[in-house]
Structure formats: structure tokens, C-alpha cells
VMD Tcl script that draws the C-alpha trace (Angstrom):
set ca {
  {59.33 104.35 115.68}
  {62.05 104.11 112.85}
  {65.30 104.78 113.23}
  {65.62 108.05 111.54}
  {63.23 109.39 114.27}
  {66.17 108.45 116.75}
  {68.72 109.76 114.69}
  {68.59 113.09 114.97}
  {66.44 114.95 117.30}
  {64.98 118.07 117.05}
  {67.02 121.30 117.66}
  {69.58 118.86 118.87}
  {72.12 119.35 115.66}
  {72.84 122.57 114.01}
  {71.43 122.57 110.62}
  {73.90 123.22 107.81}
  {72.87 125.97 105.36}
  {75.64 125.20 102.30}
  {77.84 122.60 101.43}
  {81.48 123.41 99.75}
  {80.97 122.01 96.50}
  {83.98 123.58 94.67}
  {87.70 121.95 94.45}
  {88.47 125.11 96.41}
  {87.10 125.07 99.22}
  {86.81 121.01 99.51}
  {90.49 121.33 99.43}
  {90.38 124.07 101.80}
  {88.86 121.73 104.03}
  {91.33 118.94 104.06}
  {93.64 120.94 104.17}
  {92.70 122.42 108.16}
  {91.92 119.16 109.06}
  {95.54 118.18 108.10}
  {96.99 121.35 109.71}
  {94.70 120.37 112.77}
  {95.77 116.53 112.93}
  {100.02 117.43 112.67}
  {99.70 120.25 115.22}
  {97.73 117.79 117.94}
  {100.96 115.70 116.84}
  {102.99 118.50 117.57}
  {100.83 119.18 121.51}
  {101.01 115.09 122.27}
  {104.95 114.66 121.79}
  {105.72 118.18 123.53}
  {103.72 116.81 126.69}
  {105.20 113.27 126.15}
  {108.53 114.49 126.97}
  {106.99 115.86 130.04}
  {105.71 112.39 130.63}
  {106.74 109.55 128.95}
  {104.29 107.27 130.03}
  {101.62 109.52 128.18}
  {99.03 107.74 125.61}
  {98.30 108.46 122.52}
  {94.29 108.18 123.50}
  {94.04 111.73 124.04}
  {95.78 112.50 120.72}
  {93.31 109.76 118.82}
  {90.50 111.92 120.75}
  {91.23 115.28 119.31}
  {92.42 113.90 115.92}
  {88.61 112.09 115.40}
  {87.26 115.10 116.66}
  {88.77 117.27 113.75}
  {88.83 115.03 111.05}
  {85.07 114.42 111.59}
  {84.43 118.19 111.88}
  {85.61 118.97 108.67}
  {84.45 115.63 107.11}
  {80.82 116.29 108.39}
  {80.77 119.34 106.83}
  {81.87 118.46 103.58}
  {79.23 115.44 103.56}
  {79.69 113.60 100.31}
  {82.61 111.58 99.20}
  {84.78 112.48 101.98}
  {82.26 111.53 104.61}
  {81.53 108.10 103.01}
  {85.14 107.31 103.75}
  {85.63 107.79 106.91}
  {82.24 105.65 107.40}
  {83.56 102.59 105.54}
  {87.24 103.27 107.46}
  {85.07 102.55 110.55}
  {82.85 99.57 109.07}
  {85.06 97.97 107.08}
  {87.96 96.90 109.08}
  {87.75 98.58 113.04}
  {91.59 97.40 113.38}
  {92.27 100.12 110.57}
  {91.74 102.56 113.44}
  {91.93 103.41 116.99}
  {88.51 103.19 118.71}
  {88.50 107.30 119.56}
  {87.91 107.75 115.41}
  {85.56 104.82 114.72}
  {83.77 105.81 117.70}
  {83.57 109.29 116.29}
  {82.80 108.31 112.63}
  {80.16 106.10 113.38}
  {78.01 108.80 113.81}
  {78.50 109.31 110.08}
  {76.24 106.64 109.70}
  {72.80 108.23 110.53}
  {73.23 111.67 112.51}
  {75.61 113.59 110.36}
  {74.46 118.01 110.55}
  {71.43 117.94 108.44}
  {71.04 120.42 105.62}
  {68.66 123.31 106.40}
  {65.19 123.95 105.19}
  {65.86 125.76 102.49}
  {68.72 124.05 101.08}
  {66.59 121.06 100.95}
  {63.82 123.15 99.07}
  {66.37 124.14 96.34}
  {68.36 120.79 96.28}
  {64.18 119.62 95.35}
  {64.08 121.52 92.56}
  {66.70 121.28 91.06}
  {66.52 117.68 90.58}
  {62.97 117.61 89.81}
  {61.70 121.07 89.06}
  {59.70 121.40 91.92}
  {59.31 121.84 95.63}
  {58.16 119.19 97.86}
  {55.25 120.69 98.45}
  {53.68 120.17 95.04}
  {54.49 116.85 95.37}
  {53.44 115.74 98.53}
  {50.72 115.98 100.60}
  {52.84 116.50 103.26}
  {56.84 117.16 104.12}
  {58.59 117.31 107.36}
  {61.45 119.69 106.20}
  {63.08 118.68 109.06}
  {65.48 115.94 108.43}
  {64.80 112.84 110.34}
  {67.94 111.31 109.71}
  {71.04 112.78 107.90}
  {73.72 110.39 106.94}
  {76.70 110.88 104.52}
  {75.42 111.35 100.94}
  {72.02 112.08 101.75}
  {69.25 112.50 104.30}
  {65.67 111.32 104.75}
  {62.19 113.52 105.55}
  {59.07 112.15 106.40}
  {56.17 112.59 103.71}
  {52.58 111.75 103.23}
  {50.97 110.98 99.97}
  {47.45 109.24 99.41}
  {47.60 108.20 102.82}
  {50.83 106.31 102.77}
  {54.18 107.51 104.89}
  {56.85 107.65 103.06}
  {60.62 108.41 103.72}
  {61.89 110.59 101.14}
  {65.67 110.17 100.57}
  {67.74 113.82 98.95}
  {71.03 113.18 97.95}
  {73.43 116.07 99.40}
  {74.45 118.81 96.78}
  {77.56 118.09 94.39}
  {77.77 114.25 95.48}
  {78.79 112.69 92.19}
  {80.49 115.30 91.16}
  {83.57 115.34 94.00}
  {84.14 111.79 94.47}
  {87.16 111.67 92.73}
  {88.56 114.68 93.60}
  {87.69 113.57 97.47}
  {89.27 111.04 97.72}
  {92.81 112.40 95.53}
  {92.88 115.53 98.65}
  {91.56 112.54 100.72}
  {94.86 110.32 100.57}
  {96.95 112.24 102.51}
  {95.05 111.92 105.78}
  {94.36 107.93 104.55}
  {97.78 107.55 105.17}
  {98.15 109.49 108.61}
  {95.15 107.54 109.66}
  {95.59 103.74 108.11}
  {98.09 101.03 108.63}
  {98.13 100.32 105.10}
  {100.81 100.65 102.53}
  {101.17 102.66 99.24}
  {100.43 99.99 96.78}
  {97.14 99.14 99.74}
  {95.96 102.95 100.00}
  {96.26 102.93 96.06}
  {93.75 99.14 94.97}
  {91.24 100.55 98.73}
  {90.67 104.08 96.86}
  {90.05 102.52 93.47}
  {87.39 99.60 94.78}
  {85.77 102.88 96.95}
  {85.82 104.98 94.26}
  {83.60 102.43 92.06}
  {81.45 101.98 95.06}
  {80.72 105.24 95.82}
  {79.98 106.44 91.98}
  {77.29 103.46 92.30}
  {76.05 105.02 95.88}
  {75.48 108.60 93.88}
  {73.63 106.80 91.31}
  {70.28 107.19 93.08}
  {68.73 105.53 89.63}
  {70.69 102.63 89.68}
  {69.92 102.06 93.70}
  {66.51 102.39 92.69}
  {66.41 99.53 90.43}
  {68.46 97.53 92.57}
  {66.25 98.33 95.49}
  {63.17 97.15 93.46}
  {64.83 93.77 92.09}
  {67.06 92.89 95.41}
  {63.78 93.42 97.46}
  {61.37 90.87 95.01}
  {63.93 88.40 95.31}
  {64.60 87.97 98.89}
  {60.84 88.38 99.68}
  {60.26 84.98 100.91}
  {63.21 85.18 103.45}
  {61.63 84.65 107.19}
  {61.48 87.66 109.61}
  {62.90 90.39 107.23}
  {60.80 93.37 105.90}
  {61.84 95.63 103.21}
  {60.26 99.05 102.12}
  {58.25 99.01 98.67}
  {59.99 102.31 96.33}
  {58.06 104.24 94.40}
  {59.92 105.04 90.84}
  {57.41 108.14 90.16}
  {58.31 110.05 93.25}
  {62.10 109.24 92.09}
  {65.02 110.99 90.37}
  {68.50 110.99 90.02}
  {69.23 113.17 93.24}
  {65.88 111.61 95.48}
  {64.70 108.25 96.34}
  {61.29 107.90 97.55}
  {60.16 104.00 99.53}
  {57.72 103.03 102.85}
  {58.36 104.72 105.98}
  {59.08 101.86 107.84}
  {58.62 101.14 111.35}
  {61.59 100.07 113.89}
  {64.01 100.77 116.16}
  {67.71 101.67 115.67}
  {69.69 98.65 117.17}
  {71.18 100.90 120.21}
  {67.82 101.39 121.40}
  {66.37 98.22 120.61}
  {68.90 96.72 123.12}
  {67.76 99.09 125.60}
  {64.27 97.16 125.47}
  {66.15 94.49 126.94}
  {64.50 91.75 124.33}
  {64.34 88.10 125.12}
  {67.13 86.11 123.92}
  {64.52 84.27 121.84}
  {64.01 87.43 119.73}
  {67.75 88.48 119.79}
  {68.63 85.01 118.49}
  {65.35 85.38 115.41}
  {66.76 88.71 114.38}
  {70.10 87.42 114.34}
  {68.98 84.24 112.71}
  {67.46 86.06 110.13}
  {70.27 88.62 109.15}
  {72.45 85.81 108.58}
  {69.69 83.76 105.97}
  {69.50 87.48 104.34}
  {73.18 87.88 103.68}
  {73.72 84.04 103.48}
  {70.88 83.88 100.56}
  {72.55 87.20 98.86}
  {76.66 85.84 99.11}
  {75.52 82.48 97.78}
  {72.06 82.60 95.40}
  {72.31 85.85 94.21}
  {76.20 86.76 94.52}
  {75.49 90.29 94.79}
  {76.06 91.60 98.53}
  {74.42 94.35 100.55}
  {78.12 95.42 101.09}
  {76.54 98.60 103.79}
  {76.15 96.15 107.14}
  {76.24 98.88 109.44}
  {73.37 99.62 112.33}
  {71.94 102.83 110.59}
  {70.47 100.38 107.58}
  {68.49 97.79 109.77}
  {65.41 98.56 111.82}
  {64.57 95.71 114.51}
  {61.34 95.45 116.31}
  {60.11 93.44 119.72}
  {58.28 90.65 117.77}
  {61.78 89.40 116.11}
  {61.61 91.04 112.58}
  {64.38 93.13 110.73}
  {63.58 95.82 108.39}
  {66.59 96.44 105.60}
  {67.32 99.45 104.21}
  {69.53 101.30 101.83}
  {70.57 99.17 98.84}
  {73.22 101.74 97.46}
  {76.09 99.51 98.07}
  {75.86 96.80 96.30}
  {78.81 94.16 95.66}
  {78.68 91.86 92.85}
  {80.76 89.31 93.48}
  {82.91 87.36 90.26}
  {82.30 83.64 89.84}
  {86.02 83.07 89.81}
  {86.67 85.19 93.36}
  {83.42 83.50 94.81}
  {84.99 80.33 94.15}
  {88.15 80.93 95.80}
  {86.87 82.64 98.60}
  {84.39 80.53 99.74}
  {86.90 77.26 99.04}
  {89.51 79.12 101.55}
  {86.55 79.79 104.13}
  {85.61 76.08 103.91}
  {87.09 74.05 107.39}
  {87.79 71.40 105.24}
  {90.90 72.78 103.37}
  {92.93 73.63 106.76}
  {94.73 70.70 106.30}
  {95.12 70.93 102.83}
  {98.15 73.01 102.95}
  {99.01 72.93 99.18}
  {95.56 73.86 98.31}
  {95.55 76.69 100.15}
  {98.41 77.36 98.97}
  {97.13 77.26 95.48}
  {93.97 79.20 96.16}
  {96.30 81.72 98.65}
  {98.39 82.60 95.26}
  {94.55 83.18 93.05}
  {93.75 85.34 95.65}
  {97.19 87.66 95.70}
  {97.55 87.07 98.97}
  {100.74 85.13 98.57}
  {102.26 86.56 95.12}
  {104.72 85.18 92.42}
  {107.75 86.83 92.99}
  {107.76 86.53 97.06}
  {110.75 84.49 98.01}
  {110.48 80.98 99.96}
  {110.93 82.78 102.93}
  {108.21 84.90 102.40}
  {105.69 82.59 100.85}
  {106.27 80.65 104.24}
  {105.62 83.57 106.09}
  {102.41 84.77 104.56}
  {101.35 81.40 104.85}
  {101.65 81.29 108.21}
  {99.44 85.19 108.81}
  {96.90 84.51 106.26}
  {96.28 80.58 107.45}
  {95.56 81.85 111.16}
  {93.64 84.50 109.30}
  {91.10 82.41 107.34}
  {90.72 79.35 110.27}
  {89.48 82.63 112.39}
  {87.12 84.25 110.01}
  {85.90 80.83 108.89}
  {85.62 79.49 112.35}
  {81.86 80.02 112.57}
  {81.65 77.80 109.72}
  {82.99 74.52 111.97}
  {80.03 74.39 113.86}
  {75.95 74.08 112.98}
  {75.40 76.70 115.65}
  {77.88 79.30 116.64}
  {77.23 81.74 119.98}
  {78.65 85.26 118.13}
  {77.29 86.45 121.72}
  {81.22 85.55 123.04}
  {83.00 88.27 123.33}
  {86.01 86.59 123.05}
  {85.97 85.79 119.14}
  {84.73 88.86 118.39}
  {87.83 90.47 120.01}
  {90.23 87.83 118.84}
  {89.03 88.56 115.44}
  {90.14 92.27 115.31}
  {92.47 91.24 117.65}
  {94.43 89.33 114.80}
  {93.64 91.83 112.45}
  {95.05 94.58 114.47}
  {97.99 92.60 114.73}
  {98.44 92.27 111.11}
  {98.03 95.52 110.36}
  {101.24 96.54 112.33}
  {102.94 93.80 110.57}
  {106.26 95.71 109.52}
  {106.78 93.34 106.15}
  {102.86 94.21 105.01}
  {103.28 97.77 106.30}
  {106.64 98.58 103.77}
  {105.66 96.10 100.98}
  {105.87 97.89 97.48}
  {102.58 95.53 96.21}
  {99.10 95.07 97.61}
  {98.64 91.92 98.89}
  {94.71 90.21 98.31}
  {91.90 90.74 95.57}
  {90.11 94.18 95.60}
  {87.21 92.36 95.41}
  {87.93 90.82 99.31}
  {87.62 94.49 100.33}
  {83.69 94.73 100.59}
  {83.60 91.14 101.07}
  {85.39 91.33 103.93}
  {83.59 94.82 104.90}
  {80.44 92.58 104.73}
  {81.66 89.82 107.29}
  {83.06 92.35 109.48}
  {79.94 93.92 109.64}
  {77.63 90.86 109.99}
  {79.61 89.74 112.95}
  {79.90 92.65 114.83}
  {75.90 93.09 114.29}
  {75.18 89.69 115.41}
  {77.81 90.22 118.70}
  {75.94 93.03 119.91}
  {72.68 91.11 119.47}
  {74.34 88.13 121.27}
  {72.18 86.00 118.59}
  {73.16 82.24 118.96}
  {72.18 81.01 115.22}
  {72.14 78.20 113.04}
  {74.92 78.22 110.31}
  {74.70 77.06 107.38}
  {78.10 75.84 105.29}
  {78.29 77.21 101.57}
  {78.74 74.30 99.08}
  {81.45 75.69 96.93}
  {83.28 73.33 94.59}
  {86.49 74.57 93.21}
  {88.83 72.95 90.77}
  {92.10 73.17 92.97}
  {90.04 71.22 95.67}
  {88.34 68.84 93.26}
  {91.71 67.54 92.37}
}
mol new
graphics top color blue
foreach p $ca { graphics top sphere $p radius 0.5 }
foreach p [lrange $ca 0 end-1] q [lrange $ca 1 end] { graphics top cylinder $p $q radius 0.2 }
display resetview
């Protein structure tokens, strides 16, 4: 079975006729979910002086609920975000919303029948019909810029994916009526919200570009074809267009209910071995990232093989970022405090014109920081099965994110280019922690002139 078959099941999601694709009513949208997240802000403090031991779980509840409603609906852009909210940093939010928009990541309301029909032909002038021998118009899974139907042609499956009406088109208006519920939502500052919209901006123009995915697909695919125990779909440019992406159906289960099988810890730690060659051969060989690690884009099977899918995100990482990255990762600068200083400052985490005080102080955050995230990386196998690391991690991170001086500082602190970087760790680790995989680790050998001196 593949994981769009456990997605979304039949009759169990109300199909959505018509998308809002006008600034209008996008904006329209926002705007109630605004109005819906200040008055549940308005219901939690009037019962809070009723009892001042209440939580704000209940409020996190009904805010995720809302914001997701009208999110869901708008598909697109807006959708996207709250997705890589969830995946990219879970400290960003309380669990209630990434709970909630993690179904954003394969079992968002699929579009109707008919929309899907004329979304078809207006991209390429024809129904599906005529160009399959077969087409579920049933969605099988329905994510946040497009969905995927099940085809047949010449004998082959295929998964078809249709990119949701008026995708390109609103990103940047989105994410502009987007900002105001970033900010109710994120513990980031001004200058923070302002460099994380810009980087997701890019990243989600290169998402709508179903052309350029393609081609990425094709070449990312070839190249990490000898990798052991991963499986990839082949794409097929002449079922392809701008707005529809045609590959293999493949064959797998979603990782929730691959767990359920209750696999051997043999398999869990072959899968888990195996995701961490594919993104270890990507950060390293190729430095361009599958920056999308979340469970809706792998398919694992029983015989201890991973199936990747969805090559729209792709980060390209600079040679002069990789450098310092992977030098501040390295174990073997932690007590090197001047070079980290050195490669703390290249990175904007510490900046120019902080004081002594403060350079001291950022020090301090961002040195526990890195000795955490690169802690795998001091051993040649690490368990990512403890729980405990996994929660210190966002632990920490949690931690800095209420960090008063970060919270009001008028300047972003660390290179844009850590943001899907980081997105990719985060979402390697917390894959490999629910597969409990125990794996072999392999240390990058980065040189880098502040060490070499």
C-alpha cells in the first residue's frame, strides 16, 4: 500500500469544490482566522480570572483548530506555512498547533472531481481521461500545494501529482496577510519574522515550479541511485506540465502505520540507517538538500527499504555556509573557543556591533546549542531511539526561543541559509526517534580556514 492510500480515506474528508484565489477573499480568510484567534484570547483570560490556575492548552486547542480551518481551505501558500512552522522548528509552537498542522502534510480537504477535471485542462488542454487509461478522480492523498490520483497507462501505475489552483500566483501576497498571525503564533522577533518569510518565500516559488521539481526529481534521483535500501519513483516528463507531475506509484507504508507492524529492530535500525546515508550523501556530495523531511514524503516497507518522494524543496547549500556550518558541528572545535568564536561571527549568530557583554552571552546559548545538535556526531553509533535527546533538543530550543534578549532584538541573529538546514536536521532526527533506529554515523570532513590556522 502507499501512503497516499492511508492518507485520506474514502468519504472520510469533505471534498472542496473552489479554492479563494483572489486577494479578496484570501484576505478575507486571514482575516476570520485572526478575529477567531483574539476572541479565544478574549474566552481564555475571562475564565482565567475565574481560575487562575487555568492553562493555556485549551486556548492552543481552539487557536490550531481555527487557524488550520481557514488555512486548509485556502491550500496554497498559506498552508505550506503552517506545515514548515510545524517541521521546521516544533519549539516555534505549542504541540496543540503542530499536532493540528501536521495533517497539512498528506490529508489536507481534497479538491472535488470536477475541480480536478478543470484544474487538468487548463494546464494541459485536456481531461485526464484522454490521457490516461485510467484515473481515480478521487484524491488519494491531498497535501498543501497539490494532491495525488492514481492512474494507469500502458500497464504502469502511476501517481499523478495536480498542483492546487492559483498556487504561484498568491505566495507573496500569503505570506504579507500571513505575518500578522506569524507573529501571534512564533517566538520570533521582527527583524526574525522578516529574513524566515524571505528564505520561505524563495522556497515556496521553487515548490510551485512543478518544471523545475521535475528536473530536479530526474537528476537528484540518478545520482543517489546507488545508495543502499532507498527507492525512488522514475517521472515521466511527457505526462508533465507546469501545474502536474506525473512518476511510479510506489508501494509503502506511511511511517504511523508502519510502526503499527511492530517491525524488528533490525529493520527499524536499516531504514534508519539508510535515511541518514541519503541525506548524509546529499548535505555533503551533492550540497543540495531534500529540505521536506517530514513523514508524508517517505514510504517504508517490512523488508527495510525507504521509498523518497517529493523533491520540490530543494536547498542548495553555499560553499562558504557549508564550510562554516559543518566546522561548528564538528566535536573537535568545542574547545576551540576563539574559533568558534570566529566562525559564530560568519554565521551572524554573534554580530559586530553586540557589546562584550553580549558577545559573552550569545556565546554561551549558541555553544550549548551546537555541542547538542552536533552531539550525534561524537560517537560512531548514536541510539536517536532515547527519548531523552530528542526532548533535550527542543527542550533547549524552546528555551531559547523565550529568551527575552533574542525575543526584543532589533536584528536577526544566524544565516538564512541555517533555516532549511536546520529544518532538515530537525526533521531527520525526529524521523529517526520515532523509528528508534540505532545507526552508524559518519563525521563530515570539512576543512575550514579559521580551523586550519
Amino acid at each position: 500500500m502507499r501512503l497516499c492510500d492511508l492518507a485520506v480515506k474514502k468519504n472520510s474528508m469533505k471534498n472542496q469544490e473552489s479554492i479563494p484565489t483572489s486577494k479578496v477573499a484570501r484576505a478575507t480568510q486571514f482575516v476570520k482566522a485572526t478575529a477567531k484567534v483574539g476572541g479565544n484570547y478574549i474566552k481564555h483570560y475571562g475564565k482565567k480570572l475565574m481560575d487562575p490556575n487555568l492553562t493555556k492548552d485549551q486556548l492552543h486547542t481552539d487557536n490550531a483548530e481555527d487557524v488550520y480551518e481557514a488555512l486548509s481551505n485556502l491550500k496554497g501558500s498559506a498552508l505550506k506555512m503552517a506545515q514548515m512552522m510545524m517541521s521546521m522548528d516544533k519549539s516555534l509552537l505549542p504541540k496543540a498547533y503542530s499536532d493540528k498542522f501536521a495533517m497539512s502534510q498528506y490529508s489536507a480537504p481534497p479538491l472535488s472531481g470536477p475541480l480536478v477535471i478543470k484544474t487538468f485542462k487548463g494546464s494541459v488542454g485536456k481531461s485526464p481521461f484522454e490521457i490516461f487509461d485510467s484515473f481515480n478522480l478521487e484524491a488519494s492523498n491531498a497535501a498543501s500545494i497539490g494532491q495525488v490520483h492514481k492512474a494507469t497507462k500502458n500497464g504502469k501505475n502511476l501517481a499523478v501529482k495536480i498542483q492546487y489552483p492559483g498556487v504561484a500566483s498568491s505566495i507573496s501576497s500569503d505570506l504579507k496577510m500571513a505575518r500578522p498571525l506569524a507573529v501571534q503564533l512564533l517566538s520570533l522577533n521582527d527583524a526574525e519574522i522578516d529574513r524566515y518569510f524571505i528564505e520561505v518565500e524563495t522556497k515556496l516559488l521553487e515548490e510551485a515550479d512543478y518544471k523545475l521539481e521535475l528536473r530536479r526529481s530526474i537528476e537528484v534521483t540518478k545520482l543517489c541511485e546507488d545508495l543502499e535500501n532507498v527507492f525512488f519513483p522514475n517521472y515521466y516528463p511527457d505526462y508533465s506540465s507546469e501545474k502536474i507531475i506525473t512518476m511510479d506509484w510506489l508501494e509503502g507504508l506511511h511511517l504511523k502505520e508502519f510502526l503499527a507492524t511492530n517491525p524488528s529492530q533490525e529493520v527499524r535500525n536499516q531504514i534508519g540507517q539508510a535515511l541518514w546515508d541519503f541525506y548524509h550523501f546529499q548535505m555533503h556530495t551533492l550540497k543540495a538538500v531534500h529540505a521536506d523531511p517530514h513523514p508524508g514524503n517517505f514510504l517504508f516497507t517490512q523488508d527495510g527499504k525507504l521509498g523518497i518522494l517529493d523533491f520540490g524543496c530543494i536547498k542548495v547549500i553555499p560553499e562558504d555556509f557549508y564550510s562554516s556550518y559543518f566546522a561548528l558541528i564538528n566535536p573537535n572545535i568545542l574547545d576551540k573557543p576563539d574559533k568558534m568564536m570566529a566562525i559564530f561571527k560568519e554565521l551572524e549568530f554573534i554580530l559586530e556591533e553586540d557589546s562584550e557583554h553580549f558577545q559573552g552571552f550569545f556565546f554561551d546559548l549558541f555553544y550549548k546549542m551546537i555541542e547538542i545538535l552536533g552531539r550525534p556526531f561524537t560517537h560512531s553509533t548514536f541510539d536517536f531511539g532515547d527519548d531523552s535527546y530528542v526532548a533535550e533538543v527542543y527542550g533547549y530550543f524552546e528555551y531559547v526561543a523565550s529568551i527575552k534578549e533574542l525575543k526584543n532584538a532589533n536584528a536577526a541573529r544566524g544565516s538564512q541559509h541555517g533555516l532549511y538546514v536546520n529544518r532538515t536536521f530537525f526533521g531527520l532526527y525526529t524521523l529517526l526517534n520515532d523509528l528508534k533506529a540505532k545507526i552508524n554515523v559518519e563525521l563530515p570532513m570539512v576543512s575550514h580556514q579559521v580551523i586550519l590556522e
